[in-house]
C-alpha positions as CSV (number, residue, x, y, z in Angstrom):
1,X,0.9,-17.6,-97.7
2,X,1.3,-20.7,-95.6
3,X,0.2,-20.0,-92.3
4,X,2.6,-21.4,-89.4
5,X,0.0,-24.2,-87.2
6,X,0.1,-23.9,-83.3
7,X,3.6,-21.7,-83.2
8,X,5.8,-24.0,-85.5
9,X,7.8,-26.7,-84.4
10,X,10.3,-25.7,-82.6
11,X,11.2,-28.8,-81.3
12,X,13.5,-29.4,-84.4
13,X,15.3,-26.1,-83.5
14,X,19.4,-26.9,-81.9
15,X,18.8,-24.2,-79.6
16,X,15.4,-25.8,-78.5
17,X,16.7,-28.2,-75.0
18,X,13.3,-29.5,-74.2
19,X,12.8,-30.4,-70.3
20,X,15.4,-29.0,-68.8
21,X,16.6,-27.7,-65.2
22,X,17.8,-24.1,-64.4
23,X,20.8,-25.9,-63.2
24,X,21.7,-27.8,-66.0
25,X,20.7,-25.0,-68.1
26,X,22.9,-22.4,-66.4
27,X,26.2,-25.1,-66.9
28,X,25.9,-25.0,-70.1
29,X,26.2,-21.2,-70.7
30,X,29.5,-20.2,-70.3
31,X,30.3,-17.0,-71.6
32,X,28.3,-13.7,-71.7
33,X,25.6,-13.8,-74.8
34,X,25.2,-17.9,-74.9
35,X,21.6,-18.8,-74.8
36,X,19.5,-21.9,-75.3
37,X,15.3,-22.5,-74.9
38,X,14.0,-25.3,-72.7
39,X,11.1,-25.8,-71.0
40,X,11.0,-24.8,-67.8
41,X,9.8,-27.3,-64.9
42,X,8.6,-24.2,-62.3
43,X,7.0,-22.7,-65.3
44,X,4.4,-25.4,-66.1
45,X,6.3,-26.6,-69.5
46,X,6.6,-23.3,-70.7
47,X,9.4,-22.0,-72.7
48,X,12.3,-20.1,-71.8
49,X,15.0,-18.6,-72.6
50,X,18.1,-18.8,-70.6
51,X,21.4,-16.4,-71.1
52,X,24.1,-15.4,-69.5
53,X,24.5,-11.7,-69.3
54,X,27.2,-9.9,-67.3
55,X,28.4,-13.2,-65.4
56,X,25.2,-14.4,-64.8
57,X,22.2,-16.7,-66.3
58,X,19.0,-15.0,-66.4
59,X,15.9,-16.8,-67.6
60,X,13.0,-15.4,-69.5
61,X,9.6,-17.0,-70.2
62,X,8.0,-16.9,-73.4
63,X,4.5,-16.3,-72.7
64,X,2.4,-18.2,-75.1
65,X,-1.4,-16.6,-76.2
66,X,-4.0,-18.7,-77.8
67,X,-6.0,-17.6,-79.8
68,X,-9.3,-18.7,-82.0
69,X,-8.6,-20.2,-85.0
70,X,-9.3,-18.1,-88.1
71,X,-7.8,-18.0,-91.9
72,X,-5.2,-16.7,-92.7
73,X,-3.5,-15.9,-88.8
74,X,-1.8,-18.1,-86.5
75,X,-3.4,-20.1,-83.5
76,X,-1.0,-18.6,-81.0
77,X,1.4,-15.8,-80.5
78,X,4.8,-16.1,-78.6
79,X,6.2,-12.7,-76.5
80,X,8.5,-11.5,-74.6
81,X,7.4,-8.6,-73.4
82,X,5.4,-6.1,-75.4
83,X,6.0,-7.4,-79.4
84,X,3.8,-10.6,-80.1
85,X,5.4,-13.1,-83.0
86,X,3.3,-16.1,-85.0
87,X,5.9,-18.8,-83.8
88,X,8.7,-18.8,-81.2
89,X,11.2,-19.5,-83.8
90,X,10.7,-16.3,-85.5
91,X,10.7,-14.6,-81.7
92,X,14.1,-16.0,-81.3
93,X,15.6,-15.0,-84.4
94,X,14.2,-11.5,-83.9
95,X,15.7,-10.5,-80.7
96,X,19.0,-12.7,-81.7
97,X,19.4,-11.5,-85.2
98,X,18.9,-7.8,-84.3
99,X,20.8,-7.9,-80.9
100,X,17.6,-6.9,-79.2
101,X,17.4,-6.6,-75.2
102,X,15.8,-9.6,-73.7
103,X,14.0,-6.9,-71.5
104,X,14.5,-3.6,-70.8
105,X,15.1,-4.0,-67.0
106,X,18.5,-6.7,-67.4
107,X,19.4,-4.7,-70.8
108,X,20.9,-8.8,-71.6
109,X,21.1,-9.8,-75.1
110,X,21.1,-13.1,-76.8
111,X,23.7,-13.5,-79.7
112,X,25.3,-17.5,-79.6
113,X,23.2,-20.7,-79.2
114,X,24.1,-23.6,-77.1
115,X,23.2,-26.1,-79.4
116,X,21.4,-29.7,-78.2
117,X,23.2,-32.6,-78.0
118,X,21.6,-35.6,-79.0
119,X,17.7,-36.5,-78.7
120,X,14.9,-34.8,-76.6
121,X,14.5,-35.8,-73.3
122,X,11.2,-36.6,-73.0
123,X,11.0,-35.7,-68.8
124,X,13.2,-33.9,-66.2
125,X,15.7,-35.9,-64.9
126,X,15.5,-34.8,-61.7
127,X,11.2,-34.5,-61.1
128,X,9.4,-36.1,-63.7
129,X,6.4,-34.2,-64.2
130,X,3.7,-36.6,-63.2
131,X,0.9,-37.9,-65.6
132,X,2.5,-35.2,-68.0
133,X,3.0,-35.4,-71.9
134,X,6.0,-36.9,-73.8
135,X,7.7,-33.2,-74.7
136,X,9.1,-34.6,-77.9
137,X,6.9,-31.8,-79.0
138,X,6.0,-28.2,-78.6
139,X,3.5,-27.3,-76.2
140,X,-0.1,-27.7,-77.9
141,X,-2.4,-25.0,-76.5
142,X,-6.3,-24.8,-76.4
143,X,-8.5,-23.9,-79.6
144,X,-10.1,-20.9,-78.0
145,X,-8.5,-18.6,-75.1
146,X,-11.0,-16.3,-73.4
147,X,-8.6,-14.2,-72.1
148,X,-7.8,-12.8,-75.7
149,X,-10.5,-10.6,-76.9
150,X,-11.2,-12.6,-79.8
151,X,-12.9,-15.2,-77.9
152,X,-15.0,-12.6,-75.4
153,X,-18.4,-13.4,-77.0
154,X,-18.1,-16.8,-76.2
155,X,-17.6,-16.2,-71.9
156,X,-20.0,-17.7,-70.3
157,X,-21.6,-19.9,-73.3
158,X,-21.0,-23.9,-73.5
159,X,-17.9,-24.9,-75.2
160,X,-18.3,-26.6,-78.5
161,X,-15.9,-29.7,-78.0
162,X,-17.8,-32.4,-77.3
163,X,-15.9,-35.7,-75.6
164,X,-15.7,-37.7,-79.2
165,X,-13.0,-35.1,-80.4
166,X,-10.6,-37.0,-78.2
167,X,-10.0,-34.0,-75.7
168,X,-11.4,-36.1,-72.8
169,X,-9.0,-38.6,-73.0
170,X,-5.7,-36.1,-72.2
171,X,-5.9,-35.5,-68.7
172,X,-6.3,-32.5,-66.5
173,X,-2.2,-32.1,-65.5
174,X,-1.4,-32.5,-69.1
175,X,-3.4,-28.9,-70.0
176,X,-1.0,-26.5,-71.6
177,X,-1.3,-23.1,-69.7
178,X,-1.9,-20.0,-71.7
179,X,-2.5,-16.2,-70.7
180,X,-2.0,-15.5,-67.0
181,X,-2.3,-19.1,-65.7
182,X,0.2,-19.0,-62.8
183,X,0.4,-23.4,-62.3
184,X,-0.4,-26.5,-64.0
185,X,-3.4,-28.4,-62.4
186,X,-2.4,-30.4,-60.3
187,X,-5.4,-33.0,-59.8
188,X,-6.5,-35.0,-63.1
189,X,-10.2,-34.1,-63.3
190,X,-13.1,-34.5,-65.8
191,X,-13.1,-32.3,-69.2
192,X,-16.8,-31.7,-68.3
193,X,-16.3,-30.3,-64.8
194,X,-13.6,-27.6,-65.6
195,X,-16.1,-25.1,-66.9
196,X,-17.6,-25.0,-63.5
197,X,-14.5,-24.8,-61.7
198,X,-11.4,-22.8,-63.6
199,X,-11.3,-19.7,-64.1
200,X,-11.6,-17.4,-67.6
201,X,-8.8,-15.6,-66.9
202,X,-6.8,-18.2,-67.3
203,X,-7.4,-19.1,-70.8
204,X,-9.6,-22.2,-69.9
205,X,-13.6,-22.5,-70.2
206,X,-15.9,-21.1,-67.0
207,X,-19.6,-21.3,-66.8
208,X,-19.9,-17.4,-65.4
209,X,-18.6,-14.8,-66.0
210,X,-15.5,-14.1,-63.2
211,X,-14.6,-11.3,-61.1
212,X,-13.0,-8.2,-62.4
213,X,-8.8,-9.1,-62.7
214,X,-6.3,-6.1,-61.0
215,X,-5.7,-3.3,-63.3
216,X,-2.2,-4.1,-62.9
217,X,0.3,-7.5,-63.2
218,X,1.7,-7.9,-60.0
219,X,5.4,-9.0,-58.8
220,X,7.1,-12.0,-57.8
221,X,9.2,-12.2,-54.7
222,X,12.1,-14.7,-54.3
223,X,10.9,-18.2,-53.4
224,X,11.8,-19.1,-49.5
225,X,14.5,-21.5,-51.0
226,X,16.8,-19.1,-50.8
227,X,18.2,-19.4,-54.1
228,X,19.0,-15.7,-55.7
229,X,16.2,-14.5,-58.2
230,X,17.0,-14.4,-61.5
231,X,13.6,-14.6,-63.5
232,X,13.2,-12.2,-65.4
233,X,10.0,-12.3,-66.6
234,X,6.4,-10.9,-66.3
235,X,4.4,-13.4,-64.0
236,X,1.0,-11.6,-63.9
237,X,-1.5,-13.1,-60.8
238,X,-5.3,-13.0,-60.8
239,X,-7.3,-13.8,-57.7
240,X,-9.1,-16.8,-57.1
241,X,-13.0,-16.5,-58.0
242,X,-14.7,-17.1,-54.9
243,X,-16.1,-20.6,-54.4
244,X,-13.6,-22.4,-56.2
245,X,-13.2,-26.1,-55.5
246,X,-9.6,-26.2,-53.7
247,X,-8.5,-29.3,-55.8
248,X,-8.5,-27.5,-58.8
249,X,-6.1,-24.6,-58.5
250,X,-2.8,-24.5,-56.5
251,X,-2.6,-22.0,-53.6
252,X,-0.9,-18.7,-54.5
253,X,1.2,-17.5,-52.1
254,X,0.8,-13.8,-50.2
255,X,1.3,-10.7,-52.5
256,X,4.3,-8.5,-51.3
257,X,3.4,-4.9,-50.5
258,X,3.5,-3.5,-53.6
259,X,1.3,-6.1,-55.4
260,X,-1.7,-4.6,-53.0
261,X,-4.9,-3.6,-55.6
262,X,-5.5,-0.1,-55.1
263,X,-9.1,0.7,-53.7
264,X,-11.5,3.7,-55.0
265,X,-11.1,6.0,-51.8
266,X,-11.6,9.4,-51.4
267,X,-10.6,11.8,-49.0
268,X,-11.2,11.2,-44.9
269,X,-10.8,13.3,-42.2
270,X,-6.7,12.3,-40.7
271,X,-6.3,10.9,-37.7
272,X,-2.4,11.3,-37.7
273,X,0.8,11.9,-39.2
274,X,2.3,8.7,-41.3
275,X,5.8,7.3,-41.6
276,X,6.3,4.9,-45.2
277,X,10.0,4.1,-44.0
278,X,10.0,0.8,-42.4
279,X,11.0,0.3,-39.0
280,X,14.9,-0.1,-38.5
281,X,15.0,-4.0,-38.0
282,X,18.1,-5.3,-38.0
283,X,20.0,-5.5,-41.6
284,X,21.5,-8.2,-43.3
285,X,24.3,-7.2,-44.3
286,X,25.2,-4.9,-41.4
287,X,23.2,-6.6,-38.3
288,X,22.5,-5.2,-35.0
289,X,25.5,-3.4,-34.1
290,X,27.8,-1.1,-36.9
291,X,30.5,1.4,-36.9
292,X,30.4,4.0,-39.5
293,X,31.3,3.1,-42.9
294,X,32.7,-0.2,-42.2
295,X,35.3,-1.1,-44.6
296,X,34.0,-5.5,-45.3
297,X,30.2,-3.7,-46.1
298,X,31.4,-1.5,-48.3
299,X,33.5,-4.0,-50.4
300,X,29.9,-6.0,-50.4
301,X,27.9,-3.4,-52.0
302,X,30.9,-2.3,-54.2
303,X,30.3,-5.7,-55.8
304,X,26.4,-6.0,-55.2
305,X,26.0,-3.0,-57.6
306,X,28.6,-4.0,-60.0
307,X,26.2,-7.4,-60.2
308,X,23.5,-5.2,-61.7
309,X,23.1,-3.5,-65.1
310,X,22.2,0.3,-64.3
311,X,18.2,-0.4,-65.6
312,X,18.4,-3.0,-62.9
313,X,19.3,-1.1,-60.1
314,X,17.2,1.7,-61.2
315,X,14.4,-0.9,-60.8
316,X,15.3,-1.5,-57.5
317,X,15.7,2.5,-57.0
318,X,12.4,2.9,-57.9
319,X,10.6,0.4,-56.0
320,X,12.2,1.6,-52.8
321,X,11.3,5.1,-54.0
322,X,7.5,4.3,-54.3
323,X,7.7,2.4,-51.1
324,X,9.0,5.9,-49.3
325,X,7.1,8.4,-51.2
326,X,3.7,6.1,-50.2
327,X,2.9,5.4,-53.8
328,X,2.5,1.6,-53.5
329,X,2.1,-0.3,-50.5
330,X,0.2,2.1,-48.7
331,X,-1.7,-0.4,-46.4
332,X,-5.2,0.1,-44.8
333,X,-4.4,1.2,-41.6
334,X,-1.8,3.8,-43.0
335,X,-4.8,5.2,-45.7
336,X,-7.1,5.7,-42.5
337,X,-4.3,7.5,-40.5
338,X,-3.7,9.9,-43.7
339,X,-6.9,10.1,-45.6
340,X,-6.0,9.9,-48.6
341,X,-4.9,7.3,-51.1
342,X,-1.6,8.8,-51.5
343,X,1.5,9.7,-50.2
344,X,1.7,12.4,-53.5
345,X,-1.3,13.8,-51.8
346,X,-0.4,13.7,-48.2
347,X,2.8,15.9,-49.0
348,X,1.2,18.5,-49.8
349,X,-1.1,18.7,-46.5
350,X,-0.6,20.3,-43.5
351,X,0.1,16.4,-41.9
352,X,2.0,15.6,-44.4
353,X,4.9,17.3,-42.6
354,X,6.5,14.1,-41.4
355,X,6.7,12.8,-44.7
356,X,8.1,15.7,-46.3
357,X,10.6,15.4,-44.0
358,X,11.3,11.5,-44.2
359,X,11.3,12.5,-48.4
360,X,14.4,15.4,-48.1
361,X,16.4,13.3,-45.5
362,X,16.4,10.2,-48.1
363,X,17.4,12.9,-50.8
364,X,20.5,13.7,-49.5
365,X,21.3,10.1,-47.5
366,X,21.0,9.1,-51.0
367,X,23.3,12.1,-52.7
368,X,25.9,11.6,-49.9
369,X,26.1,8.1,-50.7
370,X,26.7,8.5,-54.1
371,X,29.2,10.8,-53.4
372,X,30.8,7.9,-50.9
373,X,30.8,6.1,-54.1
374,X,33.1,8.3,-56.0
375,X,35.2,9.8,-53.2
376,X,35.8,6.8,-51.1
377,X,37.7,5.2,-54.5
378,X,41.4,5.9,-53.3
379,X,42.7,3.9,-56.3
380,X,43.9,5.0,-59.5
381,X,42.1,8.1,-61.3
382,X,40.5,5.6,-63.6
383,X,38.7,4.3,-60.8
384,X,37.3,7.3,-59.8
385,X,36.3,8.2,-63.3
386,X,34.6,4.8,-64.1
387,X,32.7,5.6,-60.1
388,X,31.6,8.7,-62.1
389,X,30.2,6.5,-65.1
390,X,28.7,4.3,-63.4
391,X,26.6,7.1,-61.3
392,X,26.1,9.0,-64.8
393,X,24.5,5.7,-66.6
394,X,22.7,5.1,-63.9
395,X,20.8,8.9,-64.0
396,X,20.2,7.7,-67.5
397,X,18.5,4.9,-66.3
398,X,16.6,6.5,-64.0
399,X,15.5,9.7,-66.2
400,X,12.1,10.1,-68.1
401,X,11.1,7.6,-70.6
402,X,13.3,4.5,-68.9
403,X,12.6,4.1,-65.2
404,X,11.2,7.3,-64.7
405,X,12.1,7.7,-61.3
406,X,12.5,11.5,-60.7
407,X,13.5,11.6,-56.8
408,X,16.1,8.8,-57.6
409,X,17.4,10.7,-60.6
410,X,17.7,13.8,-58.0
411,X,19.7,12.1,-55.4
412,X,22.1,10.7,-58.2
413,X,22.3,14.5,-59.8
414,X,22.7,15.5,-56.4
415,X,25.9,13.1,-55.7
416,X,27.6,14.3,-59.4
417,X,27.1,17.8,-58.7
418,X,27.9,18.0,-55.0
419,X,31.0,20.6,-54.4
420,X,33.1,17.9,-53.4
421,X,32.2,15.8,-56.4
422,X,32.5,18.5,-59.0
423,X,36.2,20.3,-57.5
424,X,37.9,17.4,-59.2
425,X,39.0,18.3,-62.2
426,X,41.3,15.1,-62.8
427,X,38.5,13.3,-62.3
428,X,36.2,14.7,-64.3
429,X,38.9,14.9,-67.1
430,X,39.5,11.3,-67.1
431,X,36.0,11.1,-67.3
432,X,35.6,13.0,-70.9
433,X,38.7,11.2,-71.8
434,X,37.8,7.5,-71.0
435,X,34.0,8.1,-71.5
436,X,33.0,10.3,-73.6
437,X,29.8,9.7,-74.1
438,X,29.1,9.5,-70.5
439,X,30.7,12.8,-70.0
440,X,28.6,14.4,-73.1
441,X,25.3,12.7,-71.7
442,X,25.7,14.5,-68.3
443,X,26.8,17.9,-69.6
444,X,23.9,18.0,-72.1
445,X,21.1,16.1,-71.1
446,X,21.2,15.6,-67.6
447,X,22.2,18.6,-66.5
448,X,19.8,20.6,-68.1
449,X,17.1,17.9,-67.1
450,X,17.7,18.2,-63.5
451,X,17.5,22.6,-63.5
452,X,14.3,22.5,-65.4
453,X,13.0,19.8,-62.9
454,X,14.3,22.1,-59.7
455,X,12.1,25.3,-61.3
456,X,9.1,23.5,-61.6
457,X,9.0,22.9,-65.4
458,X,10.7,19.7,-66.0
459,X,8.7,16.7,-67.3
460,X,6.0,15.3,-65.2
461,X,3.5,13.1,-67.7
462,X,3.0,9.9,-66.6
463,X,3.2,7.9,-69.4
464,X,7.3,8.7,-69.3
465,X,7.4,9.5,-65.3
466,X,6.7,6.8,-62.7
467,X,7.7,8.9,-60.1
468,X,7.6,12.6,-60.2
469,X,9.9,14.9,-58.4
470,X,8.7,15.9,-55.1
471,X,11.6,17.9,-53.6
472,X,10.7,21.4,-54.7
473,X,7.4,21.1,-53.5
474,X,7.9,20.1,-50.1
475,X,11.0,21.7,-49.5
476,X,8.8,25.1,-50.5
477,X,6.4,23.6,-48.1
478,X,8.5,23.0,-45.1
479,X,9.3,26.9,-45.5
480,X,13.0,26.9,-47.5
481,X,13.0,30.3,-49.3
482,X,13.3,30.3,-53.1
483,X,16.9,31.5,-54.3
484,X,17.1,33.8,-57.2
485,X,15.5,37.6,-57.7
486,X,12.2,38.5,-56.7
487,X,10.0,38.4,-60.1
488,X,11.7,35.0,-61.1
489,X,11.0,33.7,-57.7
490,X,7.6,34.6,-57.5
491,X,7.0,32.8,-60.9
492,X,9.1,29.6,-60.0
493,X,6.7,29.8,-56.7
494,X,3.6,29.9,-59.1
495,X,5.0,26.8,-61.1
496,X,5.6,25.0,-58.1
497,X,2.4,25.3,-56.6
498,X,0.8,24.4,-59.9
499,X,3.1,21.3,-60.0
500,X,2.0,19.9,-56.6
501,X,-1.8,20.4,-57.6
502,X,-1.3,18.1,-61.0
503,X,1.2,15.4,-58.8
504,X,-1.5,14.9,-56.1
505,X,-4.4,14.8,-58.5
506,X,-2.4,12.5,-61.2
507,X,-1.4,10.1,-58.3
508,X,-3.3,7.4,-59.3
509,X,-2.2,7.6,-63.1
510,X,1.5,7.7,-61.2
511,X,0.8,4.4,-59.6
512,X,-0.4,2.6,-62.4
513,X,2.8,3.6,-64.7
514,X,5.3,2.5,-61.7
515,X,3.1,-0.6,-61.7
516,X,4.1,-1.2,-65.4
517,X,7.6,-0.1,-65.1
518,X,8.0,-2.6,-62.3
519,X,5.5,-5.5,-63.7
520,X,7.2,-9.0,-63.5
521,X,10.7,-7.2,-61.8
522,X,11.7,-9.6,-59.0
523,X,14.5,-8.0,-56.6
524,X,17.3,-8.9,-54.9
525,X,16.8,-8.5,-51.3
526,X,20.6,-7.0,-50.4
527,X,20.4,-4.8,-53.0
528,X,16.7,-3.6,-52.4
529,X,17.5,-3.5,-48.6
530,X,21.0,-1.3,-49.2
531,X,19.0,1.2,-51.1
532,X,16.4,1.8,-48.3
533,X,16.9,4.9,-46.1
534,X,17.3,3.2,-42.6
535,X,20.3,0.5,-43.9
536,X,21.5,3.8,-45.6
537,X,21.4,6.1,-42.5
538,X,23.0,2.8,-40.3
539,X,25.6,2.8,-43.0
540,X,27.1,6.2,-43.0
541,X,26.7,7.2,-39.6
542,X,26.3,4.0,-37.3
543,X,23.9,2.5,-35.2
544,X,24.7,4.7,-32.6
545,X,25.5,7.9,-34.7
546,X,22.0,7.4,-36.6
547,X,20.3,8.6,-34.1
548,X,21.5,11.9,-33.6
549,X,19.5,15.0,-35.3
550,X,19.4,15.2,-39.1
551,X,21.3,18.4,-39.3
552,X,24.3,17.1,-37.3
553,X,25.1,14.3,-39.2
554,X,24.8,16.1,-42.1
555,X,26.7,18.6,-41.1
556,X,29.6,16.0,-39.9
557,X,29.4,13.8,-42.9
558,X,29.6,16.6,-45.3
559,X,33.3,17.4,-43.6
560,X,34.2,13.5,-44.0
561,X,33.6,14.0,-47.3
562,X,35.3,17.4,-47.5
563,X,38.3,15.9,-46.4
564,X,37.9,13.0,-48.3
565,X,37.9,15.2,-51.8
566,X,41.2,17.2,-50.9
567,X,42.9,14.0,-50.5
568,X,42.0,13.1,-54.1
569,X,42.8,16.3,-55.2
570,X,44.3,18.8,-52.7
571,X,44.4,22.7,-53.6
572,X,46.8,23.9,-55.4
């Protein structure tokens, strides 16, 4: 069997653009499904694929991993985002051939090329890479990686090239990057002086062994030009081994909140309550001042969530969620208030009260606004049925096994099954009509889902939860009294109980598997900031009414919406 050398050449491939822009890529893909690989300027020369999907280009590196050579395998694997392949032709015609999702969070798939017209370029027309390769040809990546466990024995020994076998004369910017290498070097340097300086993380030679790399990739934010973030791909980051020379690696910038590394702590004594809801700075899209509900905000979200594919905004659900529930981004100053690690383990303390609080006001400021969602569409009947598909697919999204956000997939249940929600029978006829499938998923999966998650025996393993659900516990904590007879409240009591011991003692396991879920997930800052529970609270009740007591503008919103429903539908 004829072993494929260094990935292929995939240069000869139509679908394979060579250097070329994000702009010039995205013109060329007009309709949903068109796709076409070029290498990617911001990405060092590394492949990607672009596509369209759902009206808009999304662009996907292909992460390429060296590895030693050996008879009978490959020298590098191409991947996506779990499956490795020997060449990035036969990664293409795997997810194209089979219709396979591009990733899991965009659900965008890749079905029609955008064939090349005429010859390679051999630079980017608008920044030629300086001192770089002609890229007539595919990348060409280093003999050995010692980020790959196949070349592990070798950290920390001398490398066998030797500056005869020509690999002193290609200079430093010209390096392919493999692994987690986040830039291209910058500044040519000596072959001989790179062992002393990089780092082995990053695929490339180092004279010691380097310090211990996160447990978990972290996240990109949007670059400060402005331009709305459509990568879609995992971009892990490793810190800089102390003492590195600053002219051989580009600055990173500042990791956002939830990229923090988690430190071994253990419990201190509290020196006061803590608040994970960020302070209510003035919004975006509704700035200082609001009235309730104003009609030009809600045509912009109408249309920001119709932008995103349900996985996507059950990304952005979820990392909102771990913000508020204090499972990422607890900072240091917050940790020594609480003492613990945890906001899964601050609920279920005495000073955890303000939290618990801040979690079952966010609960239903979510449910009510997914019952805005269906009850504020005054429009035909189909309108109000595809409002109640779209709220359905995205509880799919959010269940166990996809996003795995539990208090998300609450709030949503919570909307659907609200009494104003579920009185309209037109509506929800439509709905088995027009959807089927949608209407069959709620009735018999989600459903029964969310009543064995409110009695305490609902899925909770973290491998297919991110984030647990919460709300029974503290709602039994902040004193609500269990509904139902005595014997079968006593044991949903027990199981509650039990519950909250295994969430605050599996918290760290919790944060590494929302980690994973949300590993190389950039967001878009209006929808991230809509889903928050102070642009949420500003929304429904105003800047002035959001200030009132949480039972009064529940109370008062839950007429609105009262009165909203018998309008749809009034009583017979």
């Amino acid at each position: 069997m004829q072993v494929p050398q260094d990935g292929e050449d995939f240069a000869g491939q139509p679908w394979y653009h060579g250097p070329l822009s994000r702009q010039k890529a995205e013109a060329l893909l007009q309709q949903d499904g068109d796709f076409l690989v070029r290498a990617s300027k911001s990405r060092g020369g590394h492949p990607v694929i672009s596509c369209r999907w759902r009206s808009s280009v999304l662009h996907f590196e292909v992460f390429r991993v060296a590895l030693r050579p050996r008879p009978g395998r490959p020298t590098a694997l191409f991947q996506l985002e779990d499956e490795r392949f020997p060449s990035l032709p036969a990664l293409v015609r795997s997810y194209v051939t089979g219709q396979r999702t591009l990733s899991q969070a965009t659900g965008a798939v890749a079905s029609r090329p955008v064939t090349r017209q005429g010859p390679i370029r051999r630079s980017f027309s608008e920044d030629t890479l300086p001192d770089g390769p002609a890229w007539t040809e595919p990348l060409r990546g280093r003999k050995r990686s010692d980020s790959q466990p196949a070349g592990l024995e070798h950290m920390g020994q001398p490398t066998e090239d030797h500056p005869g076998s020509g690999a002193s004369t290609m200079p430093a910017s010209a390096l392919p990057r493999t692994g987690s290498d986040s830039v291209l070097l910058k500044v040519p340097v000596p072959l001989g002086s790179i062992a002393d300086s990089l780092r082995a993380s990053d695929g490339q030679l180092h004279a010691k062994a380097p310090t211990k790399p996160p447990r978990t990739s972290s996240l990109m934010l949007p670059d400060a030009s402005g331009r709305p973030p459509t990568y879609c791909e995992l971009v892990p980051r490793v810190p800089r081994v102390q003492g590195t020379p600053a002219g051989h690696s580009c600055p990173e910038p500042e990791a956002p909140w939830w990229e923090a590394e988690e430190e071994d702590r253990c419990f201190a004594r509290p020196q006061a309550e803590v608040s994970f809801c960020p302070p209510d700075n003035p919004f975006g899209l509704l700035g200082s001042q609001n009235r309730p509900l104003e009609t030009e905000v809600l045509h912009t979200l109408h249309g920001l969530f119709l932008e995103h594919h349900p996985g996507s905004t059950a990304l952005h659900l979820l990392l909102v969620d771990c913000q508020a529930t204090g499972l990422l981004g607890v900072t240091k100053a917050q940790w020594g208030a609480m003492g613990v690690a945890s906001g899964l383990e601050l609920l279920t303390l005495p000073h955890g009260h303000r939290l618990r609080l801040e979690l079952l006001e966010r609960l239903e400021t979510l449910a009510l606004a997914g019952a805005l969602a269906v009850l504020g569409c005054a429009g035909p009947l189909e309108e109000r049925a595809a409002a109640l598909r779209g709220l359905v697919e995205l509880a799919l999204a959010l269940r166990p096994g996809a996003a795995g956000d539990l208090p998300g997939l609450a709030a949503v249940m919570g909307a659907l099954l609200m009494p104003q929600v579920s009185r309209l029978e037109r509506t929800w006829r439509q709905l088995r009509r027009s959807h089927t499938e949608a209407a069959l998923a709620f009735e018999q999966e989600l459903k029964p889902l969310m009543r064995a998650l409110d009695e305490g025996a609902g899925p909770c393993d973290p491998g297919e939860v991110a984030l647990p659900h919460v709300a029974p516990a503290v709602r039994l904590l902040e004193g609500e009294e269990l509904p139902g007879p005595l014997d079968e409240s006593c044991e949903r009591l027990l199981r509650t109980l039990h519950r909250a011991r295994l969430l605050a003692r599996d918290a760290p396991r919790f944060r590494e598997a929302a980690a994973r879920r949300l590993r190389g997930f950039r967001p878009h800052p209006e929808l991230r900031e809509a889903l928050t529970t102070g642009f949420l609270r500003r929304l429904l009740w105003g800047s002035q009414g959001a200030g009132a007591p949480w039972a009064t503008r529940l109370e008062k919103f839950q007429r609105v919406l009262t009165v909203l429903s018998q309008r749809l539908e009034p009583d017979h």
